[in-house]
N, CA, C and O atoms as CSV, one atom per row, in Angstrom:
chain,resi,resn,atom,element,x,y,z
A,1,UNK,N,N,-13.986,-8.532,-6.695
A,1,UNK,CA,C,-14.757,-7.305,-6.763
A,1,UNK,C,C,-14.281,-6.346,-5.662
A,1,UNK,O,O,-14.183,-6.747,-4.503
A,2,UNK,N,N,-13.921,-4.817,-6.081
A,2,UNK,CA,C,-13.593,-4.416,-5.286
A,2,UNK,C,C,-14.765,-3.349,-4.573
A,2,UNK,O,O,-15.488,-2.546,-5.162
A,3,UNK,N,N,-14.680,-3.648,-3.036
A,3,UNK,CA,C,-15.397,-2.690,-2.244
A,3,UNK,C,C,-15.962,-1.096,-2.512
A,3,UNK,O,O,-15.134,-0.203,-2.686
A,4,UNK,N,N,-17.065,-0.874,-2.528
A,4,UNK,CA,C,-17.208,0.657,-2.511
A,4,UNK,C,C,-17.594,1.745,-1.292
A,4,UNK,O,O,-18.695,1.569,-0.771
A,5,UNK,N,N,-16.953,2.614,-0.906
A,5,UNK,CA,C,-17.105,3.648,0.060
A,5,UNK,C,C,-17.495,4.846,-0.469
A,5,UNK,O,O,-16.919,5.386,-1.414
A,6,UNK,N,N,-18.768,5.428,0.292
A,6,UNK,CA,C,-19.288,6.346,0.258
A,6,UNK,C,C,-18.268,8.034,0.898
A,6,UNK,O,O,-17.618,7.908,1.936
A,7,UNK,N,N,-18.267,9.233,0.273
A,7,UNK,CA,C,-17.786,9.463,0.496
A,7,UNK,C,C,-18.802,11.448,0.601
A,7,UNK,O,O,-19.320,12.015,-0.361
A,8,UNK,N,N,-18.758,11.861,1.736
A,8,UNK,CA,C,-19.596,13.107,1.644
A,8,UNK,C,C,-18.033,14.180,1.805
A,8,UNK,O,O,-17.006,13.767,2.345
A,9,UNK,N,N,-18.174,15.443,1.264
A,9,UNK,CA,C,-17.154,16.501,0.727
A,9,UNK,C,C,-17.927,17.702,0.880
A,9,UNK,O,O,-18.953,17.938,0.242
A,10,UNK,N,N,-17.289,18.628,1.942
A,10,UNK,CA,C,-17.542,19.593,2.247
A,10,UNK,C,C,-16.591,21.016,1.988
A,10,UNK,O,O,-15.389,20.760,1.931
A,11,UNK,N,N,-16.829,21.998,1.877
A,11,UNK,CA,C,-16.079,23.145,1.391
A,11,UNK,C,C,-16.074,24.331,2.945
A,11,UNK,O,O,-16.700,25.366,3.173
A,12,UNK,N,N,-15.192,23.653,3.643
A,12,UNK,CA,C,-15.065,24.578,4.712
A,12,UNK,C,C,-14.495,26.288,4.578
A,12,UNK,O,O,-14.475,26.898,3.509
A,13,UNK,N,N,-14.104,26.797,5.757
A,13,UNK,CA,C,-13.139,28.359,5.367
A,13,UNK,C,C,-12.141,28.535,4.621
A,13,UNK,O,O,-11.902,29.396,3.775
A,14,UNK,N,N,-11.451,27.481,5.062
A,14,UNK,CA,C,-10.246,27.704,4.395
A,14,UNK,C,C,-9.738,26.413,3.495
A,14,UNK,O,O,-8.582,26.184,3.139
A,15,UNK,N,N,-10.701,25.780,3.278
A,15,UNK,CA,C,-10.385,23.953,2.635
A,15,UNK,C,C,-11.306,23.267,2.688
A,15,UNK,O,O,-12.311,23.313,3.397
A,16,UNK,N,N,-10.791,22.178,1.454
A,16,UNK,CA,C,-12.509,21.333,1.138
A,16,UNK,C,C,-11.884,19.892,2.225
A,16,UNK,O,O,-10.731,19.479,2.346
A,17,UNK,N,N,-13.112,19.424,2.856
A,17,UNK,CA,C,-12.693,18.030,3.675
A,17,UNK,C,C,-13.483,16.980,3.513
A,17,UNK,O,O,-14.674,17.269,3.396
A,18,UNK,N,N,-13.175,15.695,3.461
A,18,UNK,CA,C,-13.759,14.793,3.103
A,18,UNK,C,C,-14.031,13.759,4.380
A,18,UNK,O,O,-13.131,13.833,5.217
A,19,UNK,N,N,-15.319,12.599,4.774
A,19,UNK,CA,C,-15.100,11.841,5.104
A,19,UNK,C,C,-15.907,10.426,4.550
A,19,UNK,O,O,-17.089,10.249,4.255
A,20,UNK,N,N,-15.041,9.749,4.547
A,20,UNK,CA,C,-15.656,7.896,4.234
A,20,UNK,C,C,-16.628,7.826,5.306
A,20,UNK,O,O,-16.328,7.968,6.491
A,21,UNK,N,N,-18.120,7.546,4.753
A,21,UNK,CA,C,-19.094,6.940,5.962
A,21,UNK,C,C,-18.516,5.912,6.218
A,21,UNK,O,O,-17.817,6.442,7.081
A,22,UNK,N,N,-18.203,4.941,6.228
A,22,UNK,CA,C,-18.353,3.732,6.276
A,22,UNK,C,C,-16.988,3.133,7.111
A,22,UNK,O,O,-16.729,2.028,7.587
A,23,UNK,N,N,-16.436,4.098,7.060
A,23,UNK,CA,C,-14.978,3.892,7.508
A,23,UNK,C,C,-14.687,4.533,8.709
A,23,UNK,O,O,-14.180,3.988,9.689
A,24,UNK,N,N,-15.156,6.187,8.576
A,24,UNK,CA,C,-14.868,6.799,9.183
A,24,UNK,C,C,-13.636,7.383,9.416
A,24,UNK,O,O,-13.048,7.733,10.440
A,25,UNK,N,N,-13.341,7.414,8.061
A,25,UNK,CA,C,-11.478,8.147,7.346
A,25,UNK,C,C,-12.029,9.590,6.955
A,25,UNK,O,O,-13.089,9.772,6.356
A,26,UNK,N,N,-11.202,10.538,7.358
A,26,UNK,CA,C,-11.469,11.786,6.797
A,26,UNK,C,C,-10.211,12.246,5.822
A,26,UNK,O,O,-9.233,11.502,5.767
A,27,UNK,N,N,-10.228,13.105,5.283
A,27,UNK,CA,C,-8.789,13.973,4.646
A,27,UNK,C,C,-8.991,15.644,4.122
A,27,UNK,O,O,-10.159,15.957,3.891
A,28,UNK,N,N,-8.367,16.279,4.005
A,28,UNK,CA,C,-8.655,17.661,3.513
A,28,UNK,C,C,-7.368,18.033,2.452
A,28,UNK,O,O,-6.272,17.497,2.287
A,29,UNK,N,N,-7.915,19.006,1.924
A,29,UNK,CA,C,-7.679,19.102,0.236
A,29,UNK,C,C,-7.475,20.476,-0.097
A,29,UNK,O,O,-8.149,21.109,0.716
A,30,UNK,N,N,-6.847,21.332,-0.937
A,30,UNK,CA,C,-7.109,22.433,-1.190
A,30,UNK,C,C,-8.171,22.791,-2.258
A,30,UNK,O,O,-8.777,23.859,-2.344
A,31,UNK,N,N,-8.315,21.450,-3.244
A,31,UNK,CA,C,-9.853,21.834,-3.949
A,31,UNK,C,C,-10.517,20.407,-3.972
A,31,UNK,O,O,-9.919,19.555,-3.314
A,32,UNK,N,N,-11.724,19.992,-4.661
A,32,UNK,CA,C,-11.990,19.075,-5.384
A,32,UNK,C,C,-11.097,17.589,-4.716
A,32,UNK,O,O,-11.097,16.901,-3.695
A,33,UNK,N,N,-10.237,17.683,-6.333
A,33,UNK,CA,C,-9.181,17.066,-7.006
A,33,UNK,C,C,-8.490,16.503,-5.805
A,33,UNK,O,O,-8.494,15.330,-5.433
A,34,UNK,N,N,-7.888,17.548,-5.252
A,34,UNK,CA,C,-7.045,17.372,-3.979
A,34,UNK,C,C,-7.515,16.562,-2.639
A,34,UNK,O,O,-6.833,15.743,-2.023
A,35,UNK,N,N,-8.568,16.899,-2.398
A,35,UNK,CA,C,-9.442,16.376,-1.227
A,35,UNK,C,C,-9.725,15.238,-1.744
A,35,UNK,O,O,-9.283,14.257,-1.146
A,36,UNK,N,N,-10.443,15.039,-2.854
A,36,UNK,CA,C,-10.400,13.005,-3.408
A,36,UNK,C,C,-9.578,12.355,-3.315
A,36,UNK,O,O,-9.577,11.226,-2.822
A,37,UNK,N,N,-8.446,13.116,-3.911
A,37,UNK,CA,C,-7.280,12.190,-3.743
A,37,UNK,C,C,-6.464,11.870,-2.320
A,37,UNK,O,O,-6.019,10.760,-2.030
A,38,UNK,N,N,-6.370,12.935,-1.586
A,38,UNK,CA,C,-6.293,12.646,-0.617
A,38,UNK,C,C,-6.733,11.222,0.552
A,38,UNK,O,O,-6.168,10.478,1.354
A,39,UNK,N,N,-8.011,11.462,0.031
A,39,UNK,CA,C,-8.833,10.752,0.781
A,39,UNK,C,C,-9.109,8.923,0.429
A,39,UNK,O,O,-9.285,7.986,1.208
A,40,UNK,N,N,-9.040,8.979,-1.217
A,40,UNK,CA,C,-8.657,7.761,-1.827
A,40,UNK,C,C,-7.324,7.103,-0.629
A,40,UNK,O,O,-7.581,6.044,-0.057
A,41,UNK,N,N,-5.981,7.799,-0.343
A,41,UNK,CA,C,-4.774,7.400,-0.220
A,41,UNK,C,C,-5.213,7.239,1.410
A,41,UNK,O,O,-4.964,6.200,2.021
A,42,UNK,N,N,-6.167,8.852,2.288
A,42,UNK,CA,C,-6.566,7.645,3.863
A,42,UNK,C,C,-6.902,6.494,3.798
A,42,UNK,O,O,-6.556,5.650,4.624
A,43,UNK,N,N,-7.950,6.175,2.372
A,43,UNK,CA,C,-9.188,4.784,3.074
A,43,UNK,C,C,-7.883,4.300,2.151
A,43,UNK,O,O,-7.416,5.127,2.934
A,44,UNK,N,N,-6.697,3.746,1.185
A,44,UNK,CA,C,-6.448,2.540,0.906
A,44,UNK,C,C,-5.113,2.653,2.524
A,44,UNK,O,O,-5.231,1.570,3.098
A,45,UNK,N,N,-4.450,3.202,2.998
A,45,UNK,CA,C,-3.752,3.302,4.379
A,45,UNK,C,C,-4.335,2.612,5.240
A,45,UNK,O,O,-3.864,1.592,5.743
A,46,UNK,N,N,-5.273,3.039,5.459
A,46,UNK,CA,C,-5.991,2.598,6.736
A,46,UNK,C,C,-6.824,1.277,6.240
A,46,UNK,O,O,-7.276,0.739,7.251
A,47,UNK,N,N,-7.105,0.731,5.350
A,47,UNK,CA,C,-7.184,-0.755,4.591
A,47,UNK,C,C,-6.033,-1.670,5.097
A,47,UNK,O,O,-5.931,-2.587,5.912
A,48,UNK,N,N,-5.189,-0.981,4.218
A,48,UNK,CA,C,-3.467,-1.699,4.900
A,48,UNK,C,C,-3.326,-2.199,6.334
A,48,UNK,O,O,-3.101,-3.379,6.603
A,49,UNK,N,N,-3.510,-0.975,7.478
A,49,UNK,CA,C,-3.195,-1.089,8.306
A,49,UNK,C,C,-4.368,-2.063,9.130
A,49,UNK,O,O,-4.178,-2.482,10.272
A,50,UNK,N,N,-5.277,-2.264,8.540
A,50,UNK,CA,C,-6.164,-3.358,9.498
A,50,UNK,C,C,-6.011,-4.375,9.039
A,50,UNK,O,O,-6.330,-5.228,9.867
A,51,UNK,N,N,-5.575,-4.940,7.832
A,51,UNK,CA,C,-5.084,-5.927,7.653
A,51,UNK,C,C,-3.971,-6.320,8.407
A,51,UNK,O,O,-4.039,-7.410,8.973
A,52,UNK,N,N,-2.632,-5.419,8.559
A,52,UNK,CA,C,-1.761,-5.671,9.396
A,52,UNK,C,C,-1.954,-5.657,10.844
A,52,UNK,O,O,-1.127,-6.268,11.521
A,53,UNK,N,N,-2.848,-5.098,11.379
A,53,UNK,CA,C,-3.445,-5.300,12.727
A,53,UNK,C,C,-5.108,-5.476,12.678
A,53,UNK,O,O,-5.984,-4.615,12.603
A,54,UNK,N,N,-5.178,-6.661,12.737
A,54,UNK,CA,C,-7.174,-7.300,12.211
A,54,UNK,C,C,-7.330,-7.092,14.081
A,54,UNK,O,O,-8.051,-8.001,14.491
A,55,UNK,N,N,-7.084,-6.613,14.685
A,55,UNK,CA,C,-7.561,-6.407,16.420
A,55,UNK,C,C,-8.355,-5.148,16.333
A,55,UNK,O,O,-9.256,-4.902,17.135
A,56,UNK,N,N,-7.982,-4.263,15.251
A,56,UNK,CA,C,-8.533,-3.076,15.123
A,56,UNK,C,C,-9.885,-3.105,14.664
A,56,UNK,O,O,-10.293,-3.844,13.768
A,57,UNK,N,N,-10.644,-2.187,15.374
A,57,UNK,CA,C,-12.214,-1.810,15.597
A,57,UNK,C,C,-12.363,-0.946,14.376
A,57,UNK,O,O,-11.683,0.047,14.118
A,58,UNK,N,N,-13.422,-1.494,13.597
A,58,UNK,CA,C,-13.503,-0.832,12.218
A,58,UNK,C,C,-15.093,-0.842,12.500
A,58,UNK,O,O,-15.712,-1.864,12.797
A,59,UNK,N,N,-15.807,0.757,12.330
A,59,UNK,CA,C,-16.790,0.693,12.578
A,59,UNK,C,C,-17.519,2.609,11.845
A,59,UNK,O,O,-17.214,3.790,12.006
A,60,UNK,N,N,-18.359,1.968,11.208
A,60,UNK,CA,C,-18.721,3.794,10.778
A,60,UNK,C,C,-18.900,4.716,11.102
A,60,UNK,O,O,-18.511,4.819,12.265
A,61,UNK,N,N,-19.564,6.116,10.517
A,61,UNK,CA,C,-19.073,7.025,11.549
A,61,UNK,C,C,-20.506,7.421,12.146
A,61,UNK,O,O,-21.352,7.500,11.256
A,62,UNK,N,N,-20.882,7.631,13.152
A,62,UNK,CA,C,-22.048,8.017,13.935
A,62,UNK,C,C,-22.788,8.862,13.530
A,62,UNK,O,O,-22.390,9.450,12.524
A,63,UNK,N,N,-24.315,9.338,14.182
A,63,UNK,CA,C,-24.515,9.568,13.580
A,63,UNK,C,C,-23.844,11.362,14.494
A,63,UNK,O,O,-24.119,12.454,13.995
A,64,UNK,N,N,-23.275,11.267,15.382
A,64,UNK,CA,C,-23.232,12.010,16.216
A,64,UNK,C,C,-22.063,12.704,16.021
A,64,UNK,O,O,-21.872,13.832,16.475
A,65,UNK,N,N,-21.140,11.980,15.257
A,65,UNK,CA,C,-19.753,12.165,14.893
A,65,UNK,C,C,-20.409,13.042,13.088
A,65,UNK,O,O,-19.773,13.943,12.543
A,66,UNK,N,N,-21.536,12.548,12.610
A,66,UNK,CA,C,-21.675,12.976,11.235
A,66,UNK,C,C,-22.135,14.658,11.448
A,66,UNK,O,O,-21.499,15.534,10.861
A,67,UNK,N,N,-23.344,15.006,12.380
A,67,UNK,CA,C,-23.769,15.768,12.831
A,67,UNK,C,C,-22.488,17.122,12.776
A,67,UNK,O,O,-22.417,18.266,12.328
A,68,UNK,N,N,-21.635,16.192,13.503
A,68,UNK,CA,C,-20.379,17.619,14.316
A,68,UNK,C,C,-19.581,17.828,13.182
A,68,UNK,O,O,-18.930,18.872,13.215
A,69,UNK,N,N,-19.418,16.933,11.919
A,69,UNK,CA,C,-18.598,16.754,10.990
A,69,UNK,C,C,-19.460,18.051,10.074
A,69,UNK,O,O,-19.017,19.133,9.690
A,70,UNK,N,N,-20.604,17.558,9.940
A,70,UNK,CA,C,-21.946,19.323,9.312
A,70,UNK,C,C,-21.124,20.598,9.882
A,70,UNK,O,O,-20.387,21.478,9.437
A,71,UNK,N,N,-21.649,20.209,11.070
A,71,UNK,CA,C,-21.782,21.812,11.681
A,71,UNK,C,C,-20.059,22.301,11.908
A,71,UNK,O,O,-19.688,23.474,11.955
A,72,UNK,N,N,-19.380,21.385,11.999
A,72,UNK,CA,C,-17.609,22.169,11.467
A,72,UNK,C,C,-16.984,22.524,10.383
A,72,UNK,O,O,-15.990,23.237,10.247
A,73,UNK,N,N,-18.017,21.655,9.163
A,73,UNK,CA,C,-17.629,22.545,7.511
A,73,UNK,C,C,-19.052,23.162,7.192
A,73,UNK,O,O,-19.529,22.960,6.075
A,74,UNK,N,N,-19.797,23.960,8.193
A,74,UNK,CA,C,-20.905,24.609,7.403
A,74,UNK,C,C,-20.460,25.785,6.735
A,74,UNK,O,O,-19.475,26.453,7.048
A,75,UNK,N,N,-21.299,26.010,5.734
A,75,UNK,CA,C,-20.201,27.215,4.868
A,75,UNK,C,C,-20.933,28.527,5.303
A,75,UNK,O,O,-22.052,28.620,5.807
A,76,UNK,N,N,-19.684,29.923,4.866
A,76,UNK,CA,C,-19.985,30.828,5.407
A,76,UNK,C,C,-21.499,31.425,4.844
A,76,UNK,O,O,-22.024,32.331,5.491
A,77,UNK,N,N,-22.034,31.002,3.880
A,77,UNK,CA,C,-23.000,31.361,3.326
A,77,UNK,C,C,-24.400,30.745,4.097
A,77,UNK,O,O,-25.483,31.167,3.693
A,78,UNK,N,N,-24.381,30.104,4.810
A,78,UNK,CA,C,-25.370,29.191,5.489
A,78,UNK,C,C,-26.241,30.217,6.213
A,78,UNK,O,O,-25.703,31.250,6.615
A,79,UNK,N,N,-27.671,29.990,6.428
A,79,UNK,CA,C,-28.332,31.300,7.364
A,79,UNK,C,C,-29.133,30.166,8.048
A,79,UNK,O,O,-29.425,29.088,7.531
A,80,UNK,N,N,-29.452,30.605,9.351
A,80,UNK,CA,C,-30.604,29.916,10.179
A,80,UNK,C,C,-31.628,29.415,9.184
A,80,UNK,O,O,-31.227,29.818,8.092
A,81,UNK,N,N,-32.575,28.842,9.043
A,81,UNK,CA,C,-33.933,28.417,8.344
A,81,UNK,C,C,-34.804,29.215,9.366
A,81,UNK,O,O,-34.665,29.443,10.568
A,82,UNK,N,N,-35.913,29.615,8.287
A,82,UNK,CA,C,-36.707,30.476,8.688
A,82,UNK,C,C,-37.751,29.809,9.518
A,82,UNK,O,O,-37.952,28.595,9.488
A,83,UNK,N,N,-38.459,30.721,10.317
A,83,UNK,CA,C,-39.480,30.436,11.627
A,83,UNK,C,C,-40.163,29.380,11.080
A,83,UNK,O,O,-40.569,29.558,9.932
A,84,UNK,N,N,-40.428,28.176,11.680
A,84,UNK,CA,C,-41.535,26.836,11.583
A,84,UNK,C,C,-41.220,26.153,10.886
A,84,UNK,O,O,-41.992,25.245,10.580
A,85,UNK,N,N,-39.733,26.254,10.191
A,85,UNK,CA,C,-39.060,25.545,8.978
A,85,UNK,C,C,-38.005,24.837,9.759
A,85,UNK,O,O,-37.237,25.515,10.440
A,86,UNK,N,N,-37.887,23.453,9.722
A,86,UNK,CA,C,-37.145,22.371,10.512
A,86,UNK,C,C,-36.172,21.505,10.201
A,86,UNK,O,O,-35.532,20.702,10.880
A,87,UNK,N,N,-36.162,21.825,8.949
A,87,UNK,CA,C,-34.628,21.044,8.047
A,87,UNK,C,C,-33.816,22.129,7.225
A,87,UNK,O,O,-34.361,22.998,6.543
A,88,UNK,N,N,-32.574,21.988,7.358
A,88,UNK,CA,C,-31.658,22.838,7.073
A,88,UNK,C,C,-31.363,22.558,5.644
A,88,UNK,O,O,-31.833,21.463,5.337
A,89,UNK,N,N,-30.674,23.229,4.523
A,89,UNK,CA,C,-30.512,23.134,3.231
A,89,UNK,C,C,-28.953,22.497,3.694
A,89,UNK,O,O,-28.102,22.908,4.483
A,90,UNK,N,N,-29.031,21.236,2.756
A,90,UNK,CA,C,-27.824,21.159,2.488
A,90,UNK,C,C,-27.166,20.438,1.017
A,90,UNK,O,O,-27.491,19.377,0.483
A,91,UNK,N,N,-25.898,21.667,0.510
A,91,UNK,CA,C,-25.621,21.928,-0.775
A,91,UNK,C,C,-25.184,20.329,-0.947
A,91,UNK,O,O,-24.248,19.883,-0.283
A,92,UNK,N,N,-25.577,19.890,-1.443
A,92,UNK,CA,C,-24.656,18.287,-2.609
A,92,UNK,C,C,-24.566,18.074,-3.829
A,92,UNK,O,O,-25.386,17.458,-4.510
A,93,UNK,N,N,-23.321,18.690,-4.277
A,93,UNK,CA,C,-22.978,18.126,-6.092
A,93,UNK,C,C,-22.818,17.072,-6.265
A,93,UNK,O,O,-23.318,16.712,-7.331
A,94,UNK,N,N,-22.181,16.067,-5.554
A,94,UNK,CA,C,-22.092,14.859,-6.022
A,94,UNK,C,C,-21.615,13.905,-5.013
A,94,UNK,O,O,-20.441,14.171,-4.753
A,95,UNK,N,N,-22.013,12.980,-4.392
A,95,UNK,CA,C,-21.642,11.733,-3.535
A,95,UNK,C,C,-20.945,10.771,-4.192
A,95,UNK,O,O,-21.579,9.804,-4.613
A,96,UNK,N,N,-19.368,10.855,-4.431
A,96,UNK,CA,C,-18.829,9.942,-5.218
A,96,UNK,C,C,-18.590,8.549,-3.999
A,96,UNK,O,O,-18.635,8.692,-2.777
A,97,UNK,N,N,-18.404,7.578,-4.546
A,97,UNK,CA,C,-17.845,5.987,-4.453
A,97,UNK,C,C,-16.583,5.554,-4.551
A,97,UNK,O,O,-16.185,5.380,-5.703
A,98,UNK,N,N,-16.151,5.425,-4.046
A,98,UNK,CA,C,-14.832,5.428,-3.574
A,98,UNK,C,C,-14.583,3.668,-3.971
A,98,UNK,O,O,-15.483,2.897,-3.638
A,99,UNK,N,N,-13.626,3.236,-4.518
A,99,UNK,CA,C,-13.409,1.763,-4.495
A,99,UNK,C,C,-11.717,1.497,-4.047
A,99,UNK,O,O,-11.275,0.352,-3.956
């Protein structure tokens, strides 16, 4: 059975970027299409390479690292939330699974 990774996709200024929670692999894309695939080819690389070096620290991504990962692809359309309002909108078409 093969493994599944979560994968959140953001549409920055100039490019869409992806990162594996679970991994903590990112990649960037010029659309969609591009950025999946991309990102398919980090997490099976970086699979490879911990197999070839199992010393390596494999560990997800924070929540502190997820936070900064938001606020560096927030899109230009984004506005403050209004007075006494405490959670920010955020756009998600689809959370694909990565295997």
């Amino acid at each position: 059975m093969e493994k599944k990774y979560t994968a959140i996709v953001r549409k920055s200024k100039l490019e869409y970027v992806a990162i594996c929670l679970e991994l903590n692999v990112s990649a960037r894309g010029e659309d969609l299409a591009d950025v999946e695939k991309n990102l398919r080819t980090a997490i099976e690389l970086y699979l490879v390479d911990i197999k070839e070096h199992p010393e390596t620290a494999v560990s997800s991504i924070s929540t502190d690292e997820f936070i900064e990962f938001l606020r560096d692809t927030e899109p230009e359309w984004y506005k403050e939330p209004g007075e006494g309002v405490l959670l920010r909108s955020l756009e998600v078409h689809e959370v694909p699974s990565y295997a």
